[in-house]
C-alpha positions in Angstrom: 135.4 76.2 55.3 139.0 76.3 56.5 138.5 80.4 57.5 135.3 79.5 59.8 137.4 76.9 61.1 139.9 78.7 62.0 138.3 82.0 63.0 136.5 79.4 65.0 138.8 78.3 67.1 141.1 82.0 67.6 137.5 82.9 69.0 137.2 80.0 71.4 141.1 79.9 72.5 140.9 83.4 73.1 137.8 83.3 75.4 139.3 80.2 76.9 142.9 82.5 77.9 140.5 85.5 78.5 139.0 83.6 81.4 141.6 82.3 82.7 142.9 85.5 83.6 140.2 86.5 86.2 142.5 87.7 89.1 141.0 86.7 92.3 140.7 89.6 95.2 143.2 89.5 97.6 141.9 88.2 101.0 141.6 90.9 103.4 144.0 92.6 105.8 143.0 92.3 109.4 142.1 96.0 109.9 139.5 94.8 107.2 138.4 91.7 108.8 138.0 93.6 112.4 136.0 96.5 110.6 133.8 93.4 109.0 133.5 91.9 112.7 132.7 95.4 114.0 129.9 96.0 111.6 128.4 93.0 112.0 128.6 92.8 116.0 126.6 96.8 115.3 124.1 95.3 112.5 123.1 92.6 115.5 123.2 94.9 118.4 120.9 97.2 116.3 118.3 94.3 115.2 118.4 93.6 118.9 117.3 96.7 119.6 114.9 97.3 117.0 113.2 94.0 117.9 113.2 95.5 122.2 111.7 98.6 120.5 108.9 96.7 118.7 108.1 94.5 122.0 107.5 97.6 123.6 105.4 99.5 121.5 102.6 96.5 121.3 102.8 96.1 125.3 101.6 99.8 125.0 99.4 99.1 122.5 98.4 96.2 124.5 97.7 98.6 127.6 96.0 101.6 125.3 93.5 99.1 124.3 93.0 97.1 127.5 92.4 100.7 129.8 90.1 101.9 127.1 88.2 98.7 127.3 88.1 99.2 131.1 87.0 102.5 130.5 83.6 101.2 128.1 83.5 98.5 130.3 82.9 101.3 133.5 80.7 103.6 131.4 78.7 100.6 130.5 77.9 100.1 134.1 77.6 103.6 135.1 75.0 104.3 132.6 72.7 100.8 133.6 72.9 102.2 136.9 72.0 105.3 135.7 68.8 103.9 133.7 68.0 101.3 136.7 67.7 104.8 138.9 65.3 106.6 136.1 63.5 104.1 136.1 62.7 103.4 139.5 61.7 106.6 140.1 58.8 106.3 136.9 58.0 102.9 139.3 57.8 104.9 142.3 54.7 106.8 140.4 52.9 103.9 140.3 51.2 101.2 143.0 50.5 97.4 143.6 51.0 95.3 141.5 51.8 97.4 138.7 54.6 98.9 140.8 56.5 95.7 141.9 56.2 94.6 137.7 57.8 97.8 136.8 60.7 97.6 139.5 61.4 93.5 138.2 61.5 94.7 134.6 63.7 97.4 135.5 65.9 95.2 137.9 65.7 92.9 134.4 67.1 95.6 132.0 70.1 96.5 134.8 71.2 92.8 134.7 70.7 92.3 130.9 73.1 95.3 130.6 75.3 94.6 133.5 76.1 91.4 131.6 76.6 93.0 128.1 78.9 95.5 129.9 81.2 92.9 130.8 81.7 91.1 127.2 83.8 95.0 127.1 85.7 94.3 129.8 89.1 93.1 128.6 89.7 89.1 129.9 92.8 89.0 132.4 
């Protein structure tokens, strides 16, 4: 009983002197505290820039999207227009009554698709 005892405490003194002689690191020189300051004025300048970087690419995102838009948005017309004009032409084949019902119902589908062209058209 005496040995574990003993063996014991040798273990726990020693651990007890063993940490106690931690050295601490010595605080740095000033050439080392104005390279710290430099690289971390660098690490900020550079998340500045990455973060003017990133605001730039979605504004051109933001403007690839929006002209293509425009562009379905113009091609949308264009081919209404285009119908409208076929159309009137099969209406121009026809006379009376049947004539002026064929130009409304054309007039019709050029509005109808006029107004489905602009749900494309980007909102300013």
């Amino acid at each position: 009983m005496n040995r574990f005892f003993i063996t014991g405490s040798m273990l726990i003194l020693g651990a007890g002197f063993a940490a106690c002689d931690i050295a601490t690191p010595p605080p740095p020189t000033a050439a080392e505290a104005a390279r710290s300051a430099d690289v971390a004025k660098e690490e900020r300048e550079g998340a500045t820039e990455i973060q003017r970087e990133q605001q730039d690419v979605a504004a051109q995102r933001r403007d690839v999207v929006e002209a293509a838009a425009n562009r379905d948005y113009e091609v949308a017309v264009a081919k209404a227009e285009g119908d409208y004009k076929v159309a009137k032409e099969r209406c121009d084949a026809l006379s009376g009554d049947a004539k002026t019902i064929c130009v409304d119902q054309a007039k019709a589908v050029l509005e109808s698709e006029k107004t489905r062209a602009l749900a494309l058209k980007p909102k300013d």
